[in-house]
C-alpha positions in Angstrom: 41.0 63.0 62.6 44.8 62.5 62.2 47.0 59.4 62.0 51.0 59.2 62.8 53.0 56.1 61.9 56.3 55.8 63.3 59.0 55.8 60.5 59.4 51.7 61.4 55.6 51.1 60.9 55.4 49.5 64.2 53.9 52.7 65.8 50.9 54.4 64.9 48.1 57.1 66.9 44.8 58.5 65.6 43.6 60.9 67.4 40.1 63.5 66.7 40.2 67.1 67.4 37.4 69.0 66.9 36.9 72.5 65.7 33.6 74.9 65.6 34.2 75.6 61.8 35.2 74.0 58.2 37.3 76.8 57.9 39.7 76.7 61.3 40.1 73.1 60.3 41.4 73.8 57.1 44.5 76.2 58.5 47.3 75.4 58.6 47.8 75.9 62.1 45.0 73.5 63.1 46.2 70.6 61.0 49.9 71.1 62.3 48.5 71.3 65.8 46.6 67.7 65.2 49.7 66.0 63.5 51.4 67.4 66.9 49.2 65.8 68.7 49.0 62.1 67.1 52.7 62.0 67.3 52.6 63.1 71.1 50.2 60.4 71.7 52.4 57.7 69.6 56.0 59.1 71.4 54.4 59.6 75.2 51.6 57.1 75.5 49.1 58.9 77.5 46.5 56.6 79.3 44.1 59.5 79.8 43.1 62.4 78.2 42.8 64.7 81.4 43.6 64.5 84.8 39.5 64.5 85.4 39.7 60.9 83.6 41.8 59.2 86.3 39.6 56.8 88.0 39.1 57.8 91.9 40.5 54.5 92.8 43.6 55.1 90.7 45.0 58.1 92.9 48.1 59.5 91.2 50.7 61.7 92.5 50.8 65.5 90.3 54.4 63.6 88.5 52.1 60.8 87.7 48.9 62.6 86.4 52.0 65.1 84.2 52.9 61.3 82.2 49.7 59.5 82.0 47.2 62.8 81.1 47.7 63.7 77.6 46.8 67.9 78.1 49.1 67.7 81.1 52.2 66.2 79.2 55.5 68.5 77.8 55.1 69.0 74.5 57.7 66.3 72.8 58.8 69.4 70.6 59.3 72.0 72.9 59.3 70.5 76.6 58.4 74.2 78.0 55.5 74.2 76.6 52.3 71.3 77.6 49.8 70.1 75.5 47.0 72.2 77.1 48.9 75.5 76.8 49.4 74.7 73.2 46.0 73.8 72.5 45.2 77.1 74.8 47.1 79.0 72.2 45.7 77.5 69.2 42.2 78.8 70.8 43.2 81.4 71.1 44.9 82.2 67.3 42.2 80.4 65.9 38.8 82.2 68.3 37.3 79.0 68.3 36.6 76.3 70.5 39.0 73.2 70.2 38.6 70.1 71.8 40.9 66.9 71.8 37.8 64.4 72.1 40.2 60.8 72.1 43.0 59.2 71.1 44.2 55.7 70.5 47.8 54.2 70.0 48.9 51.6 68.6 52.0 49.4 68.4 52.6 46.1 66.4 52.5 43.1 68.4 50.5 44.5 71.4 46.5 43.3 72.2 
């Protein structure tokens, strides 16, 4: 589990990513990768997690499912790069599964 705040205080994410081992979560890589992550959630806002999670009634265009899908998104740090390539990589480094289960974003003021 990982939190961002926004320097203000009126922004915050938690999001869980889950690892096989004690030991892969304990790298450095891993818990750079999930402090990545919350504060790509808290900048972008992602409604789902993957484009599988769009409700068939909610059709989006491939521009729209890029915004709203969190693994689909441009990295905020290096636009090249998404989400799910940079988890792919951090599989790969790491040999273990990892798994973005949720997110959740919050922002003062909002219900």
């Amino acid at each position: 589990m990982e939190a961002y705040v926004h320097h203000n205080g009126r922004l915050g994410s938690l999001v869980e990513v889950n690892c096989e081992t004690d030991f892969v979560a304990r790298t450095p890589e891993f818990l750079q990768f999930c402090r990545d992550v919350a504060m790509q959630v808290a900048a972008m806002n992602p409604r789902y997690l993957r484009a599988e999670d769009v409700p068939p009634n909610g059709p989006l265009s491939a521009e729209e499912v890029k915004e709203a899908c969190l693994l689909e998104q441009p990295f905020v740090k290096d636009p090249g790069v998404s989400v799910k390539e940079l988890l792919k990589a951090l599989i790969a480094k790491t040999g273990e599964n990892v798994v973005i289960r949720r997110f959740v974003r919050f922002t003062l003021g909002e219900t």
